[in-house]
N, C-alpha and C positions, 0 to 999 in steps of 0.2 A: 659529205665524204670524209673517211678519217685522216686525219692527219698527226697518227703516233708513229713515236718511231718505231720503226717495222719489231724489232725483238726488246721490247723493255723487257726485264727479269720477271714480270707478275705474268708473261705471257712465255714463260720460259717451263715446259711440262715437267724437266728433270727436277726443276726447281722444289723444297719440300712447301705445301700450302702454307704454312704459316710465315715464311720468306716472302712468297710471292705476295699474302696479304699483306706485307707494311710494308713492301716497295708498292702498291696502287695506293695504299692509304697515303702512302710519304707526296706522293704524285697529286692526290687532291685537295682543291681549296675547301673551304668551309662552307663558302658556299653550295658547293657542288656536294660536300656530303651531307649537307641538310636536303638535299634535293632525292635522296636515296634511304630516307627515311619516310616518305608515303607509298600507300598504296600502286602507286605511277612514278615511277622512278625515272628522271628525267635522263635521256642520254649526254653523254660526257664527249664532243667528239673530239675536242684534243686528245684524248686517248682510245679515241675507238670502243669506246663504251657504248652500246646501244642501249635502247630504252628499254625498262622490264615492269613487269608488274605480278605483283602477287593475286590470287584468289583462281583462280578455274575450279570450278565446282565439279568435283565427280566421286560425286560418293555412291552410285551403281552405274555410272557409264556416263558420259560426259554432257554435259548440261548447259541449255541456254545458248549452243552454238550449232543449235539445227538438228536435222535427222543422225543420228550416232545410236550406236548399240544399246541398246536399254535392258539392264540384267533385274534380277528381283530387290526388290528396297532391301535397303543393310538387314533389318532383321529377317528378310526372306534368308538372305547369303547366311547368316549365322545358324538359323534352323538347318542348315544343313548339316553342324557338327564337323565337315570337311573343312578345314583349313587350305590342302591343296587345291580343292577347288577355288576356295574364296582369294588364296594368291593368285591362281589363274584369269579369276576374273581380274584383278586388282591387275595384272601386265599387260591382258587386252585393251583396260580402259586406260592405264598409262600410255599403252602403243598407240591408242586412238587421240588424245590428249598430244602428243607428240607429231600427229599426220597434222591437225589441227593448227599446232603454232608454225609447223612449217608453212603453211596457207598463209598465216599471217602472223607472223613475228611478234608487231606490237600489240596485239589486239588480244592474244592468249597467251597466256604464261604458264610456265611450268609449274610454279611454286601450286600444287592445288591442294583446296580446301577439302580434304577428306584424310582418313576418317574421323567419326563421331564415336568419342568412347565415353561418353557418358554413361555411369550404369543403369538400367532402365530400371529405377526404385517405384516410378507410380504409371500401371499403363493408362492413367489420364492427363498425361503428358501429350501436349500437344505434337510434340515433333518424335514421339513414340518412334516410330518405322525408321529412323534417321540410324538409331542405337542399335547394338547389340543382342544383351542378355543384359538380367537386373544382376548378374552375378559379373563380379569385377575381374576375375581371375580369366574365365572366360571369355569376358571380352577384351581382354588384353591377348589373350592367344588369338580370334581374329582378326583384332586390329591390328596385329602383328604379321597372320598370315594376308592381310590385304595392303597393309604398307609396305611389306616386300614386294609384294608384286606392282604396285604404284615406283617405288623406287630400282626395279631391274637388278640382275646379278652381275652388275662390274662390279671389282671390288673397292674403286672410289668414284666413278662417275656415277649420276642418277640418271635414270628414265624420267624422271619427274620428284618434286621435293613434296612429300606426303605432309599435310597440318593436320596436329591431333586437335577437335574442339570437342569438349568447348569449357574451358579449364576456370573454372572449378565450381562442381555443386550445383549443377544445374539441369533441372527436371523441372521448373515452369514457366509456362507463358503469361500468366496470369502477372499483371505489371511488374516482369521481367526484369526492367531494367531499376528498377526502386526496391525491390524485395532481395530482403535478407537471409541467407542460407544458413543455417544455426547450424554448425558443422562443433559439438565434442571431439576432443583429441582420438578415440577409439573410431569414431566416424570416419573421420578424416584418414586416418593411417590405414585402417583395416579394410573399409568402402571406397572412398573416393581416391586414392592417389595411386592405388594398385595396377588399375586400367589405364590411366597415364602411364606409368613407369614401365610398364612390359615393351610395348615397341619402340619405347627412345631407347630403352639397354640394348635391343636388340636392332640396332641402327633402323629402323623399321618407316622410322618418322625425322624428318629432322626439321619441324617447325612445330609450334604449339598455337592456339588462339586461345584467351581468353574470355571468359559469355561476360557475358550483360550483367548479371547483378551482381549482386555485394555478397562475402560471405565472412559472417561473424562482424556485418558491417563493417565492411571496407569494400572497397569497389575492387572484384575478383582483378584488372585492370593495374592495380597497385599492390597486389598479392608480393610478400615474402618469400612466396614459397615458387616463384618465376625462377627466380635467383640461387634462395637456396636447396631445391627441391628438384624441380625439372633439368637446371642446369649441372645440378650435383649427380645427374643419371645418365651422363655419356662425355665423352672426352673430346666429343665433337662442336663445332659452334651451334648452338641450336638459336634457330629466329623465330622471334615473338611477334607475332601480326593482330595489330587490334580487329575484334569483331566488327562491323560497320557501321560509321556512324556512333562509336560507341566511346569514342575520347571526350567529345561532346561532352556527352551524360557527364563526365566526372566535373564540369564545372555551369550545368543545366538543370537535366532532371534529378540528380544526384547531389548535385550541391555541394560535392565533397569539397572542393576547393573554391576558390573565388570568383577566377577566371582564367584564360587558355592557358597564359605562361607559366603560370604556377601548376595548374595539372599538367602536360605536355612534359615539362620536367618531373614532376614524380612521378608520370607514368615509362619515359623512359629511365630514371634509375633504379626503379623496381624493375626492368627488363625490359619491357614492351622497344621492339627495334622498328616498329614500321604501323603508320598511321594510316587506319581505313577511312576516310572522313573526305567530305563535300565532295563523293564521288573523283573526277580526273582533275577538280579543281584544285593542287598541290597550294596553292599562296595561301591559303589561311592557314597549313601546319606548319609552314617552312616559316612564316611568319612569328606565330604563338615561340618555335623554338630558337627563330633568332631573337625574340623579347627576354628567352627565358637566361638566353646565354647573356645579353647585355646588363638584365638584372642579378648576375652572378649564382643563379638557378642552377649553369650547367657550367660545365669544364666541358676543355677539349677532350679530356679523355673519354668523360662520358659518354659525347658525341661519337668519338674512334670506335668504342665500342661497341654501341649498337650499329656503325655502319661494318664491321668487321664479321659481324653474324649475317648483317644483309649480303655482304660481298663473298664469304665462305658458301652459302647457299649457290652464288652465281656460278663461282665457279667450280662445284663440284656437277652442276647443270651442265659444264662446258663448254661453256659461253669463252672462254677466254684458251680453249684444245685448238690445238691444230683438228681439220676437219675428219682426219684420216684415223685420229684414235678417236672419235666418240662414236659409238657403236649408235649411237640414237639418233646422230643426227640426220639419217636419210629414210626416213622409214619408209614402207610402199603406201603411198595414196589412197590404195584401195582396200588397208587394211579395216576402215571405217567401217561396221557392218557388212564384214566377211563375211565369207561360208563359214570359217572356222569359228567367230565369234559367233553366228547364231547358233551356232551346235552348242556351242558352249552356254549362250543364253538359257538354252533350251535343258540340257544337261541342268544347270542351276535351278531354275523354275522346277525342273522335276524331283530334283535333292531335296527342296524346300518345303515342298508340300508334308503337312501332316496327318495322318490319321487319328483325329481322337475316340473314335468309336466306330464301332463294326460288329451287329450283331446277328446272329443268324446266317452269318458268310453272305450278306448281300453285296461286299463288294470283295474281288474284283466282279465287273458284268460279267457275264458269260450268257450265249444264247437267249439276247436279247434281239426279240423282234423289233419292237419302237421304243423308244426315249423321248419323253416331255423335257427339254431342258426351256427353266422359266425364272423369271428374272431381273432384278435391276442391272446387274454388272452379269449374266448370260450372253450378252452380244457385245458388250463395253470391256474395253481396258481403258486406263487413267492413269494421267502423269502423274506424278508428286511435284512441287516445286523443286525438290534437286532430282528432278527425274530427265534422262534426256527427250527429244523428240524423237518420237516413236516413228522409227522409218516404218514400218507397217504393224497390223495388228493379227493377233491370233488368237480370238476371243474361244471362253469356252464353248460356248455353241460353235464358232466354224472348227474347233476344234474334234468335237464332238462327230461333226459331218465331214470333215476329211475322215474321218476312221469308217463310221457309218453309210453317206449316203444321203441325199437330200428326202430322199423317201422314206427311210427309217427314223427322222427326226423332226418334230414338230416341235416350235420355237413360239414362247410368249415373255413380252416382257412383264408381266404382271401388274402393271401401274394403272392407278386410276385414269380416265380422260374425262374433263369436267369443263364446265363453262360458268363464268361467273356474270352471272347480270344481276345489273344495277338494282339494289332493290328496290320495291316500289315499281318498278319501270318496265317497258320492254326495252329499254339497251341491254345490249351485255357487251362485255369487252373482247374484241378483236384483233386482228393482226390484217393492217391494210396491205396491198402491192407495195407500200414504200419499205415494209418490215415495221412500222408505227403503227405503237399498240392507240387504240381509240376507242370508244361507246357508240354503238348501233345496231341496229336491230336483227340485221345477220350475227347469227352469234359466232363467235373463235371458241375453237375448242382447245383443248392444252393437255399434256402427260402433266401430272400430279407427282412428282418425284421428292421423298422423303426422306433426308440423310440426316434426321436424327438431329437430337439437341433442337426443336423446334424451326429448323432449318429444310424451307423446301422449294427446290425449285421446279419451273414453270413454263414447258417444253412448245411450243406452238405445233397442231398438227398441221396446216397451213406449209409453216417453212422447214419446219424440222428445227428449228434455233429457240436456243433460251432464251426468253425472258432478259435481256438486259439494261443497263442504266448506262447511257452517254457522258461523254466529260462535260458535256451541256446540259442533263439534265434529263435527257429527251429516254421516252422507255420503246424498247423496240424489239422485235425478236431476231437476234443475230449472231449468236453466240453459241458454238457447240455446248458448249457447257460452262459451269463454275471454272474459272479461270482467272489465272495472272496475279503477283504482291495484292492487291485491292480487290475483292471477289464481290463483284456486282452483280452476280446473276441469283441470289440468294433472298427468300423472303419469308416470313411469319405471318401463318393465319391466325387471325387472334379473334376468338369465337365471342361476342359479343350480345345476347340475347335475342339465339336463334339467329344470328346475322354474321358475317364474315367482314373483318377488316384488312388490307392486307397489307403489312410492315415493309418495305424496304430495309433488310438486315445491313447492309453498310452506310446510308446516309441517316437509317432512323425516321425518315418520313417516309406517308402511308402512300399508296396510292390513291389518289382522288379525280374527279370525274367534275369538271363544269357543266355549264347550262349548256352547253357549245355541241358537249361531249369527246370535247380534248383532256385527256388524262395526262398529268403531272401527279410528280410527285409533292406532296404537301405536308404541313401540319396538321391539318385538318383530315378526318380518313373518308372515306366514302365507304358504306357498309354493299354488301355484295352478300346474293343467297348462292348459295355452291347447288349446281345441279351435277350430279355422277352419271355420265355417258356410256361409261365402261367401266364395271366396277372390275380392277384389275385381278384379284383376289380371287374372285369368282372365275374371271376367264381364265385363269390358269389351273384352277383346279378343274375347269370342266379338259383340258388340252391334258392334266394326265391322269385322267381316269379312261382315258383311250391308251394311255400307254404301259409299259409292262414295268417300267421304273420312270420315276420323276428327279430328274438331278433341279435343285430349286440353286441358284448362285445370288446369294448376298454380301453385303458387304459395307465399307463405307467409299463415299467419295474422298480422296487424299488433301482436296482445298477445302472440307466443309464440315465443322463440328468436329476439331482435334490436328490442326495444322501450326505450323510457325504462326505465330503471334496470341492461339487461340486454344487451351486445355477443354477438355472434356470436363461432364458437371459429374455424369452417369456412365457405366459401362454397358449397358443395355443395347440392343438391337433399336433402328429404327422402330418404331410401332408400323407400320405398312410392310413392312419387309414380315415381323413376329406376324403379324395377320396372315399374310401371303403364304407362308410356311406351315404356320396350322391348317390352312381352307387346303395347302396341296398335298399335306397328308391325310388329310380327312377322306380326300378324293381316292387316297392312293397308299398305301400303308409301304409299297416300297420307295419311298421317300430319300436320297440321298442328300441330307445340305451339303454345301461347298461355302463357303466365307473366304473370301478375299478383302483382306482390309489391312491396315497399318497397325493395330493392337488388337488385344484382345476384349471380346464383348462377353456379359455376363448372360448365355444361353441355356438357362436350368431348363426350362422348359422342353429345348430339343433334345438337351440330354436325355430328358428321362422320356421320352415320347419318339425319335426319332431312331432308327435302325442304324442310321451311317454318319457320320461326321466328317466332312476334309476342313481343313485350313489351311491358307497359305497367304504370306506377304501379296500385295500386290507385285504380281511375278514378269515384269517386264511383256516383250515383244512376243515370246513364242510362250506365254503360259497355256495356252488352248491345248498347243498340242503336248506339253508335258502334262497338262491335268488327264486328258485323254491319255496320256502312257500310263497313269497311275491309275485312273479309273477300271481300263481295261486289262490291268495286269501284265503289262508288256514290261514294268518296272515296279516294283517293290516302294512302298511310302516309308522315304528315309527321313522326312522332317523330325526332329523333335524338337520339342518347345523351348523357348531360352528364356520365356516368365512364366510368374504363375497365373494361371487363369481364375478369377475370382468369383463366387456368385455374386457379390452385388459390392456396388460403392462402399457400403456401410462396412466391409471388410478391409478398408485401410485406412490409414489414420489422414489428419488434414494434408492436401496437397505440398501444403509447404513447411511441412515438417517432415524437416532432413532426416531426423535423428532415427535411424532404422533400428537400432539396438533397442531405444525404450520403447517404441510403437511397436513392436513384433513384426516390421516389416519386410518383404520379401519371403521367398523360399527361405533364407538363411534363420531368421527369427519365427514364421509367421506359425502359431499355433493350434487354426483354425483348421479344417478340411476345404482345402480347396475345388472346385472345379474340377480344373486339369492342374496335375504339378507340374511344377517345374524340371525339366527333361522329358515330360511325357509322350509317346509316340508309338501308336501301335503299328505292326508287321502283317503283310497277308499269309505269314507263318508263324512259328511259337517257336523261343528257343528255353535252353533250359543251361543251368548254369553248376559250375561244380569244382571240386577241386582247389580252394582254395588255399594259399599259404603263403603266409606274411613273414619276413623274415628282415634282420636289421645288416645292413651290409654299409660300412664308411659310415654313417651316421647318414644313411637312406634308411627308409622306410619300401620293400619293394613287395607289389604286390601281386601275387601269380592266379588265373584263378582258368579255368576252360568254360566255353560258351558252345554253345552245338543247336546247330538249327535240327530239332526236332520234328518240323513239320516236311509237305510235299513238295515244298515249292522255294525256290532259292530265292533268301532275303536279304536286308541290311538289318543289324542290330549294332546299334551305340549302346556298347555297355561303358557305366558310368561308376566311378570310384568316389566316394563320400567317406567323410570322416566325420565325429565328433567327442570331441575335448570332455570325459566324465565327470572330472571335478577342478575347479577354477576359483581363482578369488573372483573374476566377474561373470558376466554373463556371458557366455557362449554361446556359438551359433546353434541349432538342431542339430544341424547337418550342412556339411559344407563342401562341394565338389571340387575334387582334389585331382582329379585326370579321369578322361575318359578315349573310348579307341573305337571307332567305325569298322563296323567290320562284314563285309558281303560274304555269303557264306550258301555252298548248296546244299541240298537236301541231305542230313545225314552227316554231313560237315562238320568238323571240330578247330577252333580254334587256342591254343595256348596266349594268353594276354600279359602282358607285363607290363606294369605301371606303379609308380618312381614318387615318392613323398619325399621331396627335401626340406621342408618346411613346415613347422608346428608352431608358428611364434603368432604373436599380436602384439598389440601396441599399449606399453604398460604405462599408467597415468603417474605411476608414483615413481617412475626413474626416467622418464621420459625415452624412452626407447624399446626397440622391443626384445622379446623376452619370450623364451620355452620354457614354460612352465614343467616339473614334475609330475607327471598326471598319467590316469589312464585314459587311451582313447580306443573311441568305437569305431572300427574299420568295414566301412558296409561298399556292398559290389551289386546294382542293380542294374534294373531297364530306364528308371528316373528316380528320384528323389524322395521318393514315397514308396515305389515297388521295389524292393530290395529281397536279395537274393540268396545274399550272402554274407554272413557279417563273423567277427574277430574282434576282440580285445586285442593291446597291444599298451604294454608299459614305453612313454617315452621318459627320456632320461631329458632332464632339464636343473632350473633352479626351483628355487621357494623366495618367491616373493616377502622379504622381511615387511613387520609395522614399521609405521613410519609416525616422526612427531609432528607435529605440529607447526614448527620452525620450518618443514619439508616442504609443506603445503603452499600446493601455486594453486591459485585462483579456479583455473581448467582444467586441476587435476581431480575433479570430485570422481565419486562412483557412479551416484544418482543424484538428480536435481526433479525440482518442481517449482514450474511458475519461473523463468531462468531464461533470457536470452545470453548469447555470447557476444560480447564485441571485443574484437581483435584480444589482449592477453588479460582482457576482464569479464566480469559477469553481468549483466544489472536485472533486477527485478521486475516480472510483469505484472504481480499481482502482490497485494500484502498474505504476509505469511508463505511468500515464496524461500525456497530452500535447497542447500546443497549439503550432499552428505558425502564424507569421507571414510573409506572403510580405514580398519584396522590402524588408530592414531594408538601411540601410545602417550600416555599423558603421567605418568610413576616418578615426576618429578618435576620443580617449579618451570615452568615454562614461560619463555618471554613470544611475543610474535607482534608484527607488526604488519598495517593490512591500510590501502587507501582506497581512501570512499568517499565518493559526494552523495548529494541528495535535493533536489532542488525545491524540496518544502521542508528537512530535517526528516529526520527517522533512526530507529532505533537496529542497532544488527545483535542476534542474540547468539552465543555459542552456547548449546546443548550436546549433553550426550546421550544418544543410543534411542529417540524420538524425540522431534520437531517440535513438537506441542504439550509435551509432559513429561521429557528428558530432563533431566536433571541440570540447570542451569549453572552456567559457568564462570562466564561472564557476558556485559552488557558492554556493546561499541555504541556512547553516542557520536552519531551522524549530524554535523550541524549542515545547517539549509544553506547551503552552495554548489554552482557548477563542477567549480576548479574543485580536483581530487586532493584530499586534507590527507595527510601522514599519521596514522591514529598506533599508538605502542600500546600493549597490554600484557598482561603475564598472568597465566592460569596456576592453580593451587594444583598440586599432584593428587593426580587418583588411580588406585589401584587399576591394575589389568589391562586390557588391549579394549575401546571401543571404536562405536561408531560416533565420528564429533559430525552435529549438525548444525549448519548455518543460517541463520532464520532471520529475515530480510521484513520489517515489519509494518512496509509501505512499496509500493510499486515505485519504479524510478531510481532505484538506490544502484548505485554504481561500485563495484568492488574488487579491487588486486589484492595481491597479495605474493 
């Protein structure tokens, strides 16, 4: 029970916040504000301080606390180009998030963990579906329109405290918390910090997380740019929540520092204000930073400070209002998977869907008798791990037959069923009365399900339950499916001459068979011949060669082969799904695919063979009956694409190379033909575009142009505005999206569009900031990225980048490099005759420079001008062989005119500032 006095000042609402926050700071002990620095913020009850805690996950509807509204994965909500939708969605699941904590106060917190503005640079990104667009601009505009609706229109209390993650650089799973993100100055300013910056300016967000790995080797965790970056983009307190489990790493898997107290304190005066770590166990952080303080690690103020952004969050939560002014704190109970929230679910799921192909006007249906709808994911919908629980399902097939009729609709799931007996033997493997799988001579039959990446699981027709592995060991069939942090219901057939072994994918042992005929899982494998009882392929193509179209629904599962912890190898379709889809067009030429999945797959094949194409995220609770509105024409396919879709892996560069400018990656660099571009989305009508004119107003850029639905039928068209920069000292994007406008439009329809260029700049390496160049640029008005419609020159007025000497040059500020990692404000070498080049040095007089380098076997650093390897040499730095970075002075001879000076590193390992 509290025992503060009834009106302190920090409980006083006239009061200005920053008053009220150093009258409760002046009021707590030290104790107690180390106690508000984890993730479980212990309650204070001399002052009436309850208990609070950061993280509620709801990054499409709220997660992990039961049945709750479940809207389409973040990049469903972004294919649909609506921002007011996507704040819409972002206020129901705030409102829900808020019924929630009133149930239970300590158990759910406001502060939640969404959104994810990562830009989505590789879709073999494991947690792909989590993100937006690979394009940064864009997902800053809907992480912005979903943060506001997560944070509600008072204009200082929140609905809930939005956290941007997952800051910074971060697109792999692949050992995650070990791997270094090579982020260049142009990277960094121009890609990654853009999609942060937009919803903290725009009060949108006011917490950040920082990921897992290091970038430019440093642990993202003790990042500079907490401080002076995120915090230098609003004038509000913003709190910094560590990822989970992830302070650890900085003195474990990471090594960066020694042990807890020494990191715990760099990672709070780099920013970080609150520790995710040993789960609700608070004594080992509270610990590490009372060591850090008695080792003179930290100051109180230190401390003040991050508990001052933890306690500004509280109270603009409300926590500390009289009850009568917080508009949130009473919400109605029943708003949890309303009526109005499923319309809106449904509304979402239908915005999201794409059309990538449609030829011969096969869709929408019309005066269709029977529909084959067949399938892995035809009668299935799937959580994601931040997906909520699905208060019900509305799969494409029942979606299909609420429109149709059980008699107009014939349903196959397409999968093998097969029986595995022992070879050599008559056992085969079973599934007893106990759900305990075993060997004997009744055989068990099983669905054969195949999500790709060698990953397949092993359905019992018996109980209807996966395949799964006990915390004892024991294998049973009891599991709807792939589920939960630890996915045990997944396994690898590994073909062996003519025989079958079969993997257990998360322990790594096989399954095996004693004399007994008790199965465990072992070391040792037991081989197994595969008999096909159904070949699933077949039976669905024979189901629509009886019908008048075939909708086939593939896709991935959201736990298996490209989830949290685990990146994709290929972008490819399962092989059983590509089989399934050829045998049901072979059957059947009107053929519709449907793909439901978290990224995109590399499908040239149905491209060029296939009549119709949908896409869409996995679309929450009511996708059924939004793909049935877009099938049947009852709505217009407003998806457009927010990456690009690839033909094959071998179209992007290594997973874990950042550097999107030297690899041509993304829409913005990529020079290849893609797939599908980026913005791509066709209409069940045609529009046509016209009238443009670009005109300079305030030092805008504004661009006019009219779009007019030409066809019969009233559509949606996202026309989309692109620029690019004609002449530059660096490299510039292709094409870069600069605004775009939604626009539904009826037959014959015309609309006037106007859209606003305030910015032409990038991030200049030789003055460190950025800069509008003098240049001309191309002003192009299409339907995406590649189909363009309209285009204009346009002089913008800027500066001229001066040469620069030599004395100018910082280490990070090269053009191009080869062979070049970054660490923090230095370079070092991966390979000998690794190199960085500097454009436009001028060198027309003696030049001094000084530059620190280690080397830890010796080696030689070479300055050239104008090539690497036959440039004219300038001078030679010897490197002597040590750790510690040596102060090496030199001074170049003057040479006529402006070159390019190269840097020439003439052993791996060589370390160098400058």
């Amino acid at each position: 029970m509290s025992t503060a006095a009834p009106n302190p000042p920090f409980r006083d609402p006239a009061r200005p916040l920053g008053e009220r926050l150093d009258d409760l700071l002046g009021r707590l002990t030290t104790g107690e504000k180390l106690a508000l620095l984890h993730q479980h913020q212990a309650p204070v009850p001399r002052l009436g301080l309850d208990s609070f805690r950061t993280g509620t996950e709801a990054l499409h509807g709220v997660a992990w606390l039961g049945p709750a509204t479940v809207f389409p994965q973040a990049i469903g909500l972004a294919t649909s180009w609506n921002p007011d939708l996507v704040r819409a969605v972002g206020s129901a699941v705030g409102d829900e998030v808020r019924v929630f904590h009133q149930k239970d106060p300590a158990g759910v917190g406001l502060n939640v963990w969404a959104p994810v503005v990562n830009p989505l640079r590789d879709p073999r990104w494991g947690r792909n579906e989590e993100g937006y667009a690979e394009d940064p601009w864009l997902t800053g505009v809907i992480a912005t329109a979903y943060g506001h609706g997560l944070t509600g229109d008072h204009p200082y209390l929140l609905k809930t405290a939005p956290t941007l993650k997952h800051f910074l650089a971060y697109n792999n799973e692949t050992d995650r918390c070990i791997t270094s993100s090579n982020l260049p100055p142009r990277v960094l300013h121009d890609y990654e910090l853009p999609a942060f910056r937009a919803p903290i300016e725009a009060g949108a967000a006011v917490a950040v997380m920082p990921s897992y790995n290091l970038v430019n080797g440093r642990p993202a965790h003790l990042s500079p740019l907490i401080n002076d970056a995120l915090r230098a983009w609003t004038t509000d307190d913003l709190l910094v929540v560590s990822d989970a489990y992830a302070p650890a790493n900085l003195f474990g898997l990471q090594a960066y520092y020694p042990d807890g107290p020494t990191a715990y304190a760099a990672a709070l005066k780099a920013g970080v204000d609150s520790f995710t770590q040993d789960g609700t166990n608070t004594g080992p952080s509270i610990q590490h930073l009372s060591d850090a303080i008695d080792r003179g690690l930290l100051t109180g103020d230190d401390i003040d400070t991050a508990v001052r952004h933890v306690l500004a969050v509280r109270f603009r939560l409300g926590e500390f209002e009289p009850e009568e002014l917080d508009p949130y704190r009473s919400l109605e109970p029943d708003l949890v998977n309303s009526p109005a929230h499923r319309q809106l679910a449904q509304d979402a799921a239908r915005q999201s869907i794409v059309l990538l192909k449609n030829e011969n006007q096969v869709l929408p249906l019309s005066a269709v008798k029977r529909i084959a709808v067949v399938g892995p994911l035809a009668n299935n919908l799937f959580e994601d791990w931040y997906a909520g629980t699905l208060p019900y399902q509305l799969t494409a097939f029942a979606g299909i037959v609420e429109r149709l009729g059980d008699e107009r609709v014939e349903y196959c799931e397409g999968v093998d069923r097969i029986r595995l007996r022992v070879a050599g033997s008559t056992s085969y493997l079973s599934i007893g009365a106990d759900t305990v799988l075993r060997a004997e001579p009744e055989a068990g039959e099983f669905d054969l399900l195949d999500w790709g990446g060698d990953a397949w699981a092993l359905r019992s027709v018996r109980t209807g339950r996966h395949l799964n592995v006990t915390d004892e060991g024991e294998l049973v069939a009891d599991q709807p499916g792939p589920n939960g942090w630890e996915v045990k219901q997944t396994f690898r057939l590994i073909e062996t001459a003519g025989k079958l072994n079969v993997l257990h994918l998360h322990s790594g042992r096989y399954v095996h068979v004693d004399a007994t005929g008790a199965v465990t899982l072992a070391e040792e494998a037991t081989a197994f011949e595969l008999e096909v009882v159904v070949d699933g392929a077949a039976s669905a193509a024979e189901v629509a060669a009886r019908a008048d179209t075939a909708i086939v629904v593939v896709g991935n599962h959201p736990l298996v082969n490209g989830r949290e912890t685990e990146d994709r190898a290929e972008l490819e379709l399962p092989d059983a799904q590509d089989r399934l889809i050829r045998a049901v067009h072979a059957a059947n030429a009107r053929t519709v695919l449907v793909i439901s999945s978290s990224y995109p797959f590399a499908i040239r094949w149905a491209e060029q063979h296939l009549p119709a194409i949908l896409w869409s995220a996995h679309g929450g609770q009511e996708y059924g009956r939004a793909l049935a509105d877009v099938l049947f024409g009852d709505a217009d396919p407003a998806g457009r694409l927010t990456q690009t879709w690839y033909e094959s892996a071998a179209d992007l560069p290594d997973l874990l190379d950042y550097d999107i400018i030297a690899t041509d990656a993304t829409y913005l660099y990529y020079r290849g033909t893609p797939l599908y571009p980026f913005g791509h989305g066709l209409s069940y009508t045609t529009f046509t575009y016209g009238d443009l004119q670009v005109s300079t107003v305030d030092d805008e850029i504004r661009v006019a142009f009219t779009v007019t639905n030409a066809g019969t039928r009233a559509g949606v068209e996202v026309a989309q505005l692109y620029t690019r920069q004609q002449q530059s000292r660096v490299k510039q994007p292709l094409r870069q999206l600069r605004g775009f406008q939604r626009l539904e439009l009826l037959p014959g329809e015309s609309a006037e569009v106007e859209l606003t260029i305030t910015d032409f700049s990038f991030w200049d390496v030789t003055q460190d900031r950025r800069v509008v160049e003098n240049a001309r640029h191309s002003i192009m008005v299409g339907r995406s990225s590649t189909d363009i419609h309209l285009a204009m020159t346009v002089d913008i007025a800027g500066e001229h980048i001066p040469p620069r000497s030599i004395a100018e040059l910082t280490a990070t500020s090269f053009d191009e490099y080869c062979g070049i990692t970054l660490i923090d404000d230095a370079v070092v070498s991966r390979e000998p005759q690794a190199w960085l080049a500097f454009d436009a040095v001028v060198l027309d007089a003696p030049t001094s420079y000084q530059v620190g380098v280690s080397s830890p076997e010796g080696a030689t650093v070479e300055l050239r001008l104008d090539d690497p390897l036959r440039g004219e040499l300038l001078d030679t730095i010897q490197v002597p062989p040590t750790e510690r970075r040596t102060s090496i002075t030199g001074e170049i001879a003057p040479v006529d005119g402006t070159h390019t000076l190269y840097v020439v590193f003439s052993a791996a390992g060589v370390v160098l500032d400058m």
